[in-house]
Each structure stands twice: as C-alpha cells, then as structure tokens.
MARPATI-579359 format. One line per 8 residues: their letters; for each residue x, y, z of N, C-alpha, C. Coordinates in steps of 0.001 Angstrom, whole numbers. Example, Ala and Ser with C-alpha at 12.3 -4.5 7.8 and 13.67 -1.06 7.14 Angstrom:
REM MARPATI-579359
as> 13190,-5690,7800,12300,-4500,7800,13200,-3300,7800; 12850,-2250,7080,13670,-1060,7140,12900,30,7870
END
This chain:
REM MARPATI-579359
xxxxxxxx> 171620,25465,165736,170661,24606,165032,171247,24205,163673; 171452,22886,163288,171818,22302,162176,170875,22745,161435; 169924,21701,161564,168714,21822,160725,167502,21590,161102; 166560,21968,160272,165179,22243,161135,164434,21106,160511; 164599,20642,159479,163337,19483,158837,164272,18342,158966; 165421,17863,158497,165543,16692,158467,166836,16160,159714; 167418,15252,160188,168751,15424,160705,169638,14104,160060; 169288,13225,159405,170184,13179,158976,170418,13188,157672
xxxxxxxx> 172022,13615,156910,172335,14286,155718,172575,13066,154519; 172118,13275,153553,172628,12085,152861,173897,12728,152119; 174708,11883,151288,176039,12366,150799,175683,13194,149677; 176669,14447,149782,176403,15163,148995,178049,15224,147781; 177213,15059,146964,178602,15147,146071,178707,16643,144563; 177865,17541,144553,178340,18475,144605,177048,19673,144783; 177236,21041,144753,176357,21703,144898,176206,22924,143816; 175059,24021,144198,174618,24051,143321,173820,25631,143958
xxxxxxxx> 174647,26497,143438,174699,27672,144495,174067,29148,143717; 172814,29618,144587,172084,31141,144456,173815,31872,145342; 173520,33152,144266,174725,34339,144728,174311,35057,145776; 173460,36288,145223,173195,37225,146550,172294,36676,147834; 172377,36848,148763,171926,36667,149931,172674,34744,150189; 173359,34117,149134,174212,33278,149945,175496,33342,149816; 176194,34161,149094,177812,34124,149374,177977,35695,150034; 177147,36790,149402,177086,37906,149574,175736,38656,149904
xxxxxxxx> 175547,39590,150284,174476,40434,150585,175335,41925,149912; 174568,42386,148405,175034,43052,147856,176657,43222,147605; 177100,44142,147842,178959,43964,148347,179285,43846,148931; 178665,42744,150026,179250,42471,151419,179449,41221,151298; 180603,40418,151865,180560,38807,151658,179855,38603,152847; 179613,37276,152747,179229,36383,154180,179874,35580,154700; 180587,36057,155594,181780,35023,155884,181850,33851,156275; 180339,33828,156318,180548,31915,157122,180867,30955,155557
xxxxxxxx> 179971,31689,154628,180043,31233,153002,181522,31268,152286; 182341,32404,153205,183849,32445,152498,184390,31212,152994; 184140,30936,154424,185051,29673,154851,184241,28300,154026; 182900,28612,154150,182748,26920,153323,183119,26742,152353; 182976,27823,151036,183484,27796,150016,184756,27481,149669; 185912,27997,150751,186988,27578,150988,187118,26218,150697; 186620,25921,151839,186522,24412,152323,186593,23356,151463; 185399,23525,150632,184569,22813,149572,185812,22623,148564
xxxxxxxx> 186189,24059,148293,187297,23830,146741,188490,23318,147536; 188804,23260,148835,189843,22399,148956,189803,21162,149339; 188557,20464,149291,188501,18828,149601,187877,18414,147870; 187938,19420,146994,187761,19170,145730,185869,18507,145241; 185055,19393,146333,183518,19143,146501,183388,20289,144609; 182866,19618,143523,182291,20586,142444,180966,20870,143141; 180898,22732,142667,180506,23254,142955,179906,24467,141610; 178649,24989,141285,178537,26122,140580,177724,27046,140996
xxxxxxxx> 177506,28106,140561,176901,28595,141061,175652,29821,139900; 174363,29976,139868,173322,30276,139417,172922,31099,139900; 172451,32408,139253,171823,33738,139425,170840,34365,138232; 169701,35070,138894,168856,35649,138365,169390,37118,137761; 170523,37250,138177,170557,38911,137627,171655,38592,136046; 170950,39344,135275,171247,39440,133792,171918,40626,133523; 172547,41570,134914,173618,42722,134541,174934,42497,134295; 175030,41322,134966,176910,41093,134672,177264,39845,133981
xxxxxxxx> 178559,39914,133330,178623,38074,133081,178862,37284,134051; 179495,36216,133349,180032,35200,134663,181226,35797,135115; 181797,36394,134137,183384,37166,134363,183551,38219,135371; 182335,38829,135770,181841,39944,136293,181768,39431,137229; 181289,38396,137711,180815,37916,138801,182151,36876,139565; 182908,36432,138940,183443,35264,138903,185088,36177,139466; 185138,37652,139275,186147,38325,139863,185433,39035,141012; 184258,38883,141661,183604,39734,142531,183928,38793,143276
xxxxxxxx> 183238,37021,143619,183793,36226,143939,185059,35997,144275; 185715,35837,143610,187239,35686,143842,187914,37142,144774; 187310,37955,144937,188242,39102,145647,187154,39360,146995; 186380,38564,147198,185734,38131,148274,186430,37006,149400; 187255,36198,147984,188030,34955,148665,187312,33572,148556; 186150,33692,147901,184901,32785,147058,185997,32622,145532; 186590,31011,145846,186933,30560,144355,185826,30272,143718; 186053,30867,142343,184963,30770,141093,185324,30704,139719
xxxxxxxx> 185361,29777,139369,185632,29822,137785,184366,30527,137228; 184629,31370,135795,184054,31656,135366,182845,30621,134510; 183425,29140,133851,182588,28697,133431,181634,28129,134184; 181691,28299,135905,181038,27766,136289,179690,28045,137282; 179412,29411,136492,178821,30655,136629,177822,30846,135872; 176504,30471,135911,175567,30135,135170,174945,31352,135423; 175021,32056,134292,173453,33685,134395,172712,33553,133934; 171958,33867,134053,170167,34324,133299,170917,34769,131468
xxxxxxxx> 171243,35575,131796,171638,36527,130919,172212,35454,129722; 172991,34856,129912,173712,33872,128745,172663,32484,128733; 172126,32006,129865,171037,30985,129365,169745,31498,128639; 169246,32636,128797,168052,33052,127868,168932,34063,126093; 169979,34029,126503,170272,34488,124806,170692,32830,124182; 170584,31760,125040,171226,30558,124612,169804,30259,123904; 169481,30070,124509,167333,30060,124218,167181,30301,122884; 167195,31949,122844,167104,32399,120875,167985,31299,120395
xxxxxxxx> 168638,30580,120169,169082,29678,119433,168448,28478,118923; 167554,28100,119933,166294,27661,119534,165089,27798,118912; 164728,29014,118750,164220,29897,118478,163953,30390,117116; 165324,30831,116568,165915,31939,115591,166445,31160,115245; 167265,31358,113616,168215,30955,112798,169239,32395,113143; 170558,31840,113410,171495,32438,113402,171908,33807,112815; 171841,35233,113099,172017,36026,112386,171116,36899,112673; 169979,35899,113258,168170,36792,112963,168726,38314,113741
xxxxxxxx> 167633,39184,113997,167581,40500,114546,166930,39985,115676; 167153,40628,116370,167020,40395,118318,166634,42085,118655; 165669,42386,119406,165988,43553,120400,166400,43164,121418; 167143,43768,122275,167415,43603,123420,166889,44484,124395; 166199,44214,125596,165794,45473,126700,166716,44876,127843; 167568,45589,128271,168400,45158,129484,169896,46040,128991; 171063,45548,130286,171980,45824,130620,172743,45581,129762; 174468,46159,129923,175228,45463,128590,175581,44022,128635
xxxxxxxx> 175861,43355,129930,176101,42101,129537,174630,41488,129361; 173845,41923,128941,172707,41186,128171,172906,40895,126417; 172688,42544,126621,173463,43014,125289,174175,42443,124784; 175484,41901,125291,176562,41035,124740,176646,39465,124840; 175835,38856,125458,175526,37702,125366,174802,37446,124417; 173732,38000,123451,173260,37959,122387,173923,38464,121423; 174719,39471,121475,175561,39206,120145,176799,38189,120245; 177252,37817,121278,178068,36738,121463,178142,35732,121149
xxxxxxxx> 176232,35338,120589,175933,34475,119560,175295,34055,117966; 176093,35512,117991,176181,35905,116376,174527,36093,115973; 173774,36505,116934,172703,37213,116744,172728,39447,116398; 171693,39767,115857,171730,41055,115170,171326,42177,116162; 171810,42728,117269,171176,43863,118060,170599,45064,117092; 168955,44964,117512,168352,46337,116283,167192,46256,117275; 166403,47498,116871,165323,47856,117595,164020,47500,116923; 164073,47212,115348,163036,46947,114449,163109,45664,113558
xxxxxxxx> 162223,45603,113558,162091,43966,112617,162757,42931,112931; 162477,42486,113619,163178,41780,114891,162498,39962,115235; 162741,39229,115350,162932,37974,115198,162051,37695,116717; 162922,38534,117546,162433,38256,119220,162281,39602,119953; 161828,39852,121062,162562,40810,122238,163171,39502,123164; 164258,40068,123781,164794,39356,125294,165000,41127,125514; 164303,40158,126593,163890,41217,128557,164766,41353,129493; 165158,41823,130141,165561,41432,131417,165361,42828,132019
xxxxxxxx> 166605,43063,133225,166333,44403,134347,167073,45389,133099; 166113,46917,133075,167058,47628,132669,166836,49223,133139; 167469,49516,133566,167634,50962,134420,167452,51841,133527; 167293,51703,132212,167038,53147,131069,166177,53008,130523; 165510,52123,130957,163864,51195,130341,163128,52472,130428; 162401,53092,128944,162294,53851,128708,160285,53751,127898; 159434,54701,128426,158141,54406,127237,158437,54098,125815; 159858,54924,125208,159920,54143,123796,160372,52970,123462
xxxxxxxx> 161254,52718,124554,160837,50948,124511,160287,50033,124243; 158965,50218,125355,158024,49130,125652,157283,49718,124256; 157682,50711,123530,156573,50867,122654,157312,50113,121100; 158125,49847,121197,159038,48950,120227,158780,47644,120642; 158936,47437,121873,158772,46648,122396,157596,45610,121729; 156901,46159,122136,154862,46003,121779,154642,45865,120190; 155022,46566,119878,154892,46622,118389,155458,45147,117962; 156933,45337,118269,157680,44158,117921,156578,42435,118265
xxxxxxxx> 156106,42817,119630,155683,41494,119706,154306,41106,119129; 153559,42413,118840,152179,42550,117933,151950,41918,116410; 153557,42020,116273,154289,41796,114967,154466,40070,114650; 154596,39529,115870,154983,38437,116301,156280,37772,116608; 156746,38594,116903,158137,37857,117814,157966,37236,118534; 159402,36128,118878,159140,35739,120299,159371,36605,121303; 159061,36910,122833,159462,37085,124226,160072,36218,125314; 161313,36660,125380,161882,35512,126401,162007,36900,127353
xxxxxxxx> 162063,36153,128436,162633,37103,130104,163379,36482,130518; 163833,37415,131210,165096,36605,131769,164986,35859,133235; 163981,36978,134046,163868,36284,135622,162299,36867,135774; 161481,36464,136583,160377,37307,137095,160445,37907,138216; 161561,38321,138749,162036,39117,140293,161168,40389,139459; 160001,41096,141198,159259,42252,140512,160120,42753,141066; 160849,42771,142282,161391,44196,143676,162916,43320,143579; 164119,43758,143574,164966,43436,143872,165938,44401,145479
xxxxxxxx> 166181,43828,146315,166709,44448,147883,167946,45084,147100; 167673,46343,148148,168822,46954,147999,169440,47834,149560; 170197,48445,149663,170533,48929,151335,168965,49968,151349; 168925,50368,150589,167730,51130,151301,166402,51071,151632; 166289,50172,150953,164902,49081,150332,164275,48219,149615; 164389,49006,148377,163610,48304,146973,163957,48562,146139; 164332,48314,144701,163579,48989,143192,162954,47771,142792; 162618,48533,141484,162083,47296,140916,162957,46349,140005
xxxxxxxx> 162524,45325,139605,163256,44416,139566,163091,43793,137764; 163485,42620,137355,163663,42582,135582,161881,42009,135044; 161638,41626,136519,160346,41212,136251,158883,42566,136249; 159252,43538,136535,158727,44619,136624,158441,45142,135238; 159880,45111,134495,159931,45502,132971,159177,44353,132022; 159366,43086,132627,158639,42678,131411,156848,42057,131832; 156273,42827,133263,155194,42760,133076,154512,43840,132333; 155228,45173,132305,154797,45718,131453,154646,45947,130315
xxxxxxxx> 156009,44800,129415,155337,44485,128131,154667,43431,127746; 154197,42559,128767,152896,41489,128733,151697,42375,128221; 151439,43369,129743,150334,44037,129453,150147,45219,128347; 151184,45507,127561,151313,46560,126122,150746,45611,125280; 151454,44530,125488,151170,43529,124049,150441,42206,124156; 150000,42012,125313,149443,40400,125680,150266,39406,125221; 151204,39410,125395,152314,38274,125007,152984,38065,126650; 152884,36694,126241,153449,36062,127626,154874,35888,127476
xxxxxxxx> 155841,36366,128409,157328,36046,127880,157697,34138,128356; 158460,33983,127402,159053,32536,128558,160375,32970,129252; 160041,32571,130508,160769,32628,131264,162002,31933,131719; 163592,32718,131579,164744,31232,132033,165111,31291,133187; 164488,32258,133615,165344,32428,135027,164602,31677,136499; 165430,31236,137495,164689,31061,138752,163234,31540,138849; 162174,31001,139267,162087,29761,139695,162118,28679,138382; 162481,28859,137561,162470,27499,136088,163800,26696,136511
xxxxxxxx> 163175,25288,135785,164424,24902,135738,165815,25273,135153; 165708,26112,134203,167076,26094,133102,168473,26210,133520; 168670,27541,134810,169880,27590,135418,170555,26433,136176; 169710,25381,136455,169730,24620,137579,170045,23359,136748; 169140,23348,135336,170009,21961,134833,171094,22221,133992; 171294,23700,133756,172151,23963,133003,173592,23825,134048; 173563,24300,134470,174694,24023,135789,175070,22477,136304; 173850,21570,136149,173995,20233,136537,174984,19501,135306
xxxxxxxx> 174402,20048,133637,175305,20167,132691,176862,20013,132566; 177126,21130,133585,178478,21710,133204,179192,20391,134679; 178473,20836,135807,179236,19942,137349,179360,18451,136826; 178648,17799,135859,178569,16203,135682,178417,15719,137004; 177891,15733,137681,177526,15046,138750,176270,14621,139238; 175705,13530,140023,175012,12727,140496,173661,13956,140895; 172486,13432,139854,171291,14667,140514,170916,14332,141856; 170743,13362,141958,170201,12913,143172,171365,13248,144319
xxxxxxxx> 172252,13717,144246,173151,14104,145477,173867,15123,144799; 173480,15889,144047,173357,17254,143780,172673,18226,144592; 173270,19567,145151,172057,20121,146437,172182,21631,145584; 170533,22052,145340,170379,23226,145090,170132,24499,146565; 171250,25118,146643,171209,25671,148102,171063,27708,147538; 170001,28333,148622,169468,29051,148227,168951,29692,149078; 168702,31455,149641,168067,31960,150636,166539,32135,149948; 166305,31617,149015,164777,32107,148392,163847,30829,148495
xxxxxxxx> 162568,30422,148988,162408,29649,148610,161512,29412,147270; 160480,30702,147265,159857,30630,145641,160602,30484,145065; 161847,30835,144896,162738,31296,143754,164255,30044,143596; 164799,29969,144601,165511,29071,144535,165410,27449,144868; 165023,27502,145807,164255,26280,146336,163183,25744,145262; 162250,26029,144905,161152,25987,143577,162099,25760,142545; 163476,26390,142309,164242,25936,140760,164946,24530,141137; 165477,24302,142181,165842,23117,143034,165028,21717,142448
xxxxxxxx> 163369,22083,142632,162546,21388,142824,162101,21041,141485; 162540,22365,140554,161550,22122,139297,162413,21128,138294; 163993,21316,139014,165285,20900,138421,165326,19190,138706; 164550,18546,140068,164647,17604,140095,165616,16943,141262; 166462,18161,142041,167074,17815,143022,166922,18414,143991; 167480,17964,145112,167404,18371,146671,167505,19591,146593; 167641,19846,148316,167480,21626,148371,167486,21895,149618; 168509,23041,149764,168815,23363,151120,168691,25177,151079
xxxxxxxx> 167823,25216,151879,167626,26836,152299,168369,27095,153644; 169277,28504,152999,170113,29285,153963,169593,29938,154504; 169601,30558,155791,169073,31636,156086,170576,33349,156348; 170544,33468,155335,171569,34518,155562,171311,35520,154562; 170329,35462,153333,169594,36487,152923,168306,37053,153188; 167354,36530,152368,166065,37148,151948,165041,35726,152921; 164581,36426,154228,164074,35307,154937,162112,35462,154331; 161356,34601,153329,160042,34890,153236,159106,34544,154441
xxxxxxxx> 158208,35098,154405,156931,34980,155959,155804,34604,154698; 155031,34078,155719,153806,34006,155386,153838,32327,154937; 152609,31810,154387,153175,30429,153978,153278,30187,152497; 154082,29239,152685,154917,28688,151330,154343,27333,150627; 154297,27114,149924,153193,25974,149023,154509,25421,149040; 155843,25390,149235,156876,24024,148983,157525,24127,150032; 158397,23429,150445,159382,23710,151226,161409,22816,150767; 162013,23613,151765,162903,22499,151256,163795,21363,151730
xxxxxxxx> 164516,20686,151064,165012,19113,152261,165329,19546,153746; 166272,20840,153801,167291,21133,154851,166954,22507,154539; 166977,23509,156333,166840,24418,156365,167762,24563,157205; 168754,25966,156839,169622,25847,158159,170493,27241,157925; 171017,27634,159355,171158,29074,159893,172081,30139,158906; 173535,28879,158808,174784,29471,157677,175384,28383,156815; 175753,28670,155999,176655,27062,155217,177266,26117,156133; 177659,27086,157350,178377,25988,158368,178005,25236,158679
xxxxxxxx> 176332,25400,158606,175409,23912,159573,175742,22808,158734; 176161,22717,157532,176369,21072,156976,177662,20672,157479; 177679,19490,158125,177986,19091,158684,179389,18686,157398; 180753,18351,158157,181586,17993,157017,182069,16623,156657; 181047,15719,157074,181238,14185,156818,179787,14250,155666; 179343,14920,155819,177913,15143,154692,178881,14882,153098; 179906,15124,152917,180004,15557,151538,181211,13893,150973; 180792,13508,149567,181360,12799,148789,182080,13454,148421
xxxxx> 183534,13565,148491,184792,14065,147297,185896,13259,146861; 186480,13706,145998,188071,12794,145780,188552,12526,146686; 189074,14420,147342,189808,14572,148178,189363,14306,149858; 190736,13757,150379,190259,14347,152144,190095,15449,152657; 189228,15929,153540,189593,17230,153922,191139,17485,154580
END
C-alpha cells in the first residue's frame, strides 16, 4: 500500500523529518528510512530533521544518525532544546538569570546564549524532561514563577516509549509546575509550530512542497499543520487508535511508499 488518503503525489522538493519512531525506534535504525535517507542525500532532495527531546544536541543526534548510515548535518537538526533557549531571547535581555529544569544539553543551550544558569532570582524557568527532577525543584520552581518569571517548556510529551513501556515524559514535569504555581508554560515543542518553521528557515525551500513527515499525528502531523505545510504520516513508530480531530495528506506503511518521481531535486537519481 502506497497510500491510504491520496494517490497522487505532488512534487516534493524538500522534507521535513520527526526522529524517533521515523529513522529509529530508540537505538534501533529503520532500515527502510536508512535507504531513503540515502537516497534523498544522493539525488541532493534538502532535508532536516525536528525533535521533541531536549536531552541531546543536534551534535548528539547528528553522530547517532550518521553511524546509523542516516546523513545528518548537525545544523540541520532542529531540537526543542536550542529553539526554546532561542525563545528567552525574546524574552530576557542578555545575561538575565535563567533556571534551568532538564538535561545537560538543555543546560547548555542556555548558557550557549550567554544567559546566567542559577536557581534564584531568575528572569525565567525553561522546562523540559529531567530524570533528577526533584520536590526541591518544583519548589524553586514555583516560587520562581510566583515571583513572576517567564515559563517556557520545551515539549508537552506526558509518557515517552521505551522497550519496556513507559516513563514519563518533559511534559509530565512541567504539568507539575503549572499546578504548584498556576502558570501556564509556552510551549516550543511539537505539536507548535516553532521546530517546523524553524527548520523551513534553515532548508530555504518552497512551503507548499515542503513535507512534514512523522509517526505522530497529534504531535507531528498537528506541527505540519500548525506550520502551514503538507504532511505525511509513517507508520513505523507510535501507531495512535481512537479518533483523531486532523489527519494527514499521505499515510503510508515505510518511507519507501513515496514513490521516486514524487521528488523535485538538482540532481538525477
């Protein structure tokens, strides 16, 4: 099965790519995704790719990729993590004090922009997933935002998959400092637009034949949508049941189903 909603493809001239559950499923590649990816960087199709998780950089990610056999430049590796410390810049005057709740490459994407890592008197909190997320936290946390800081988050994922099941996820941590402090965080991550035009940013290419491709559809498909371009759901991660208030252009089994006259490039294949 190509595809299930539409059959025929309009030209696609570049894309616009969710990580886990479409190149990989945790540390596992997906090999139908190694050969397209292949493919793609050798008929010279631009390509980036966008993720909700705020633990690693692009660098982090961009050598996980690459030793998968998934070419990836690093700049072309859009995280949560570096678009919501991009945010405080809007925000804050340069220098301000930031808490940070999350991982180290959170951590370092905010001081990366010559912002102040401290736990008190603090300008903002930024949120994201953090595994040492602790009651004295959220109680800095709270204070801080009682105080009036801003709250940015990074993603609203509550459960993130793992081989065994579940944990919880970056959106878990910062519903619980909604409900400490009644402060609503803003949100950069999937389902928002930010990763999605931020990435459209960097590819320079045509929105309208730009394809946001994605095993989620709240989440990726919805950033697709909120972003303003097409959208193609994979099925090789996270399949949702039940019904869905959106849907997207093209639904289809592995990357392979696009067909390879679908795509605008320089190059020939």
């Amino acid at each position: 099965m190509i595809d299930r909603l539409k059959t025929n493809w309009p030209k696609i001239s570049g894309i616009i790519s969710d990580l886990d559950g479409v190149t990989y499923r945790g540390d596992e590649p997906i090999e139908s995704a190694v050969r397209a990816f292949q493919r793609w960087n050798n008929i010279g199709l631009p390509y980036a790719f966008v993720t909700n998780n705020s633990t690693k950089s692009a660098e982090e990610f961009s050598d996980k990729l690459n030793a998968m056999g998934i070419p990836a430049d690093p700049a072309r590796i859009i995280t949560t993590s570096a678009v919501a410390a991009d945010r405080l810049s809007d925000l804050l005057e340069t220098r301000s004090r930031v808490m940070v709740i999350g991982e180290p490459a959170l951590v370092r994407a905010v001081a990366d922009r010559n912002f102040e890592v401290v736990d008190e008197d603090v300008g903002a909190v930024i949120a994201g997933l953090d595994r040492s997320f602790t009651y004295a936290k959220l109680a800095r946390a709270q204070t801080a935002l009682l105080g009036g800081a801003h709250f940015i988050g990074t993603n609203p994922d509550t459960m993130l998959p793992t081989a065994g099941g579940f944990e919880p996820g970056a959106g878990a941590i910062l519903n619980a400092i909604e409900i400490a402090s009644g402060v609503t965080p803003i949100i950069i991550g999937k389902p928002e637009p930010d990763l999605v035009t931020t990435a459209l940013s960097k590819l320079g290419t045509d929105r309208q034949s730009t394809f946001m491709l994605g095993d989620q559809i709240m989440t990726d498909i919805a950033a697709g949508h909120a972003a303003g371009i097409p959208t193609i759901r994979v099925r090789t991660g996270i399949i949702e049941t039940g019904p869905l208030s959106i849907s997207p252009d093209f639904d289809i089994e592995s990357l392979e189903g696009i067909p390879a006259n679908a795509f605008s490039t320089a190059k020939e294949p």
